[in-house]
C-alpha positions, 0 to 999 in steps of 0.5 A, a space after each residue: 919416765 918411759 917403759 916399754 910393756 913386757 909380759 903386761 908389765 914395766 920392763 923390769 929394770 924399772 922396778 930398782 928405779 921405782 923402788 929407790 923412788 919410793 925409799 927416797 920418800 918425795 911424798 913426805 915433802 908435801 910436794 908433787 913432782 910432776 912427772 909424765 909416762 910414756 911407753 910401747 906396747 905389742 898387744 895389750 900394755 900395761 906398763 903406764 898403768 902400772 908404774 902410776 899408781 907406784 909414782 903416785 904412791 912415792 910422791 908424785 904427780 902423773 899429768 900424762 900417760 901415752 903408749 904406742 902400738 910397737 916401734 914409734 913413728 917419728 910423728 909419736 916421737 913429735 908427740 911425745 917430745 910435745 908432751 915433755 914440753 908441756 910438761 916443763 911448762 908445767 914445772 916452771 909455773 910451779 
């Protein structure tokens, strides 16, 4: 999940997304779904550190954040792009 921080927060489309995460109720499953949040900020950040702690709660696995300092070059989006294939492997050693 990608957020850019606005006002030390997710960008506040992102709260119906979280909060329709949470009323799906994943973390009853007993399963964690594994998942990897990445961001850009212009000073300070936040919004990885916030959306966490809420994916955690809704049932799932944070293996990774990442946030870059205003628009990312094209070697944080190689990164990033790394990240998520790291991710699927993950996921299909499930």
């Amino acid at each position: 999940m990608g957020s850019p921080t606005m006002m030390n927060s997710p960008y506040s489309s992102l709260g119906d997304i979280v909060f329709y995460l949470e009323a799906l109720r994943f973390n009853m499953t007993g399963l964690k779904r594994k998942t990897l949040l990445f961001g850009s900020k212009g000073w300070a950040g936040g919004s990885t550190r916030k959306l966490a702690p809420q994916l955690e709660t809704a049932g799932f696995e944070v293996t990774e954040t990442y946030e870059t300092t205003y628009i990312p070059n094209d070697e944080v989006l190689e990164e990033c792009f790394n990240l998520g294939v790291e991710l699927a492997k993950q996921i299909k050693e499930m």
